[in-house]
C-alpha positions, 0 to 999 in steps of 0.5 A: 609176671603171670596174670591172675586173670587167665582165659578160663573155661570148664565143664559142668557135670556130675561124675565127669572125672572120665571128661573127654572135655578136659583132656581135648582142651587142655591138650588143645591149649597147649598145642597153640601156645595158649598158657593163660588158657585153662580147663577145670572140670565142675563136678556137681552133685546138684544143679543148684549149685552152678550158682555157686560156681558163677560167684567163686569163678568170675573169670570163666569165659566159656563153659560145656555141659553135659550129662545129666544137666544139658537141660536143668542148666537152660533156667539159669541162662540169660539167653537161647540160641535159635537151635538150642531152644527148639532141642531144648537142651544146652551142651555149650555156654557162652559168657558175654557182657550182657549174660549167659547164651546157651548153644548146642553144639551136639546138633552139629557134632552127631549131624557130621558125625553120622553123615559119611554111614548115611545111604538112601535106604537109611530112612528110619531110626530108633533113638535109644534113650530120651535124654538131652543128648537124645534131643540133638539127635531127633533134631539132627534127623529131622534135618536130614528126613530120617524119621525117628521113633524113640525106645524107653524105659518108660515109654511116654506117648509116641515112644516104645520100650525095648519089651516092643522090640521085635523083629519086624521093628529091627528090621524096618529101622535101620539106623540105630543110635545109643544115647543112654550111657549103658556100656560106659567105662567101667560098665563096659559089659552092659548094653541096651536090651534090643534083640541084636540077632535081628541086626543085618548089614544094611545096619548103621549103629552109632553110639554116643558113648566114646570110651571104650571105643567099641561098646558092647552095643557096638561089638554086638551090631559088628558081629551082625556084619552092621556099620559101627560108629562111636561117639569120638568124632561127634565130641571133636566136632562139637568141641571145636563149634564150641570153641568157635562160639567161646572166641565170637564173644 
């Protein structure tokens, strides 16, 4: 007889019908043999109501976060990781008997993600985006000594807007990281505003973004002879950390 108290997790989100999370996991499961395990997407439209999804799911036993509440969720934890709380944003939660630990596994993700496009001219980078996820990948660059200037929409102090994007910047910065969600499927012929004619070879573009699998921004750097990555292999990786933390409970 099936037991009613399965091995639950899930994905907290808003507007996540596209989740990576769910289609990895769910095909994970399956490959190991786990058929009391399953992953269900919490599709909020405001975080108030993570509350509300505790109380009606008591038998969640890890949970992923992603855009846009990798840092509204961190009030309604009982507890940071060391890494998480000097990011500042939580993308994995993890479900103990003495309350809610918030990770980040996005750190470690893009960290090995974008190691292999790494050489040792690649000392300067522009962040695109100011987002949680943006947070991860100051933190990852930090580590590796890349010094980093972030481009925003509105630019707060010691950040630029993409109108300050000349050539010498492009050029100067070699390694540029997408973490907006312009180009995202379906919005797949939109792309940040950054003069890509200035681009050369010695450039390395990652973007977050997996789905399509090569962005505008991405297709418009490879025409510039620049390094591509996409999002893919940072998700796999911080997937699997996250899977890891969920059976270390």
């Amino acid at each position: 007889m099936c037991s009613i108290k399965k091995n639950r997790f899930g994905l907290l989100g808003k507007n996540i019908s596209y989740s990576f999370s769910k289609g990895y996991f769910t095909k994970k499961f399956s490959a190991m043999g786990f058929n009391d395990h399953t992953y269900e997407n919490f599709d909020l439209q405001d975080i108030s109501q993570f509350k509300s999804v505790l109380e009606n799911n008591p038998h969640l036993k890890g949970m992923n976060v992603t855009i846009p509440y990798k840092e509204a969720v961190i009030p309604y934890l009982d507890e940071l990781d060391s890494q998480a709380e000097q990011i500042g944003a939580v993308n994995t939660i993890q479900f103990t008997d003495a309350g809610l630990k918030g990770y980040n596994t996005d750190a470690f993700g893009f960290k090995n993600a974008i190691l292999p496009y790494l050489k040792p001219y690649h000392t300067q980078a522009l962040i695109l985006g100011t987002g949680g996820a943006s947070k991860a990948v100051a933190f990852v660059l930090d580590e590796l000594g890349v010094s980093y200037t972030f481009v925003s929409r509105n630019p707060l102090k010691n950040q630029i807007g993409y109108s300050d994007l000349r050539e010498h910047i492009i050029r100067e910065f070699l390694v540029l990281i997408n973490c907006t969600p312009l180009g995202t499927f379906p919005n797949i012929e939109e792309s940040p505003d950054i003069p890509y004619r200035f681009i050369i070879k010695k450039h390395v573009l990652f973007d977050l973004i997996y789905n399509p699998e090569k962005t505008e921004f991405l297709m418009k750097g490879e025409a510039q002879g620049a390094s591509i990555s996409n999002g893919l292999r940072m998700l796999e990786l911080q997937a699997e950390r996250s899977w890891e933390i969920w059976n270390d409970s």
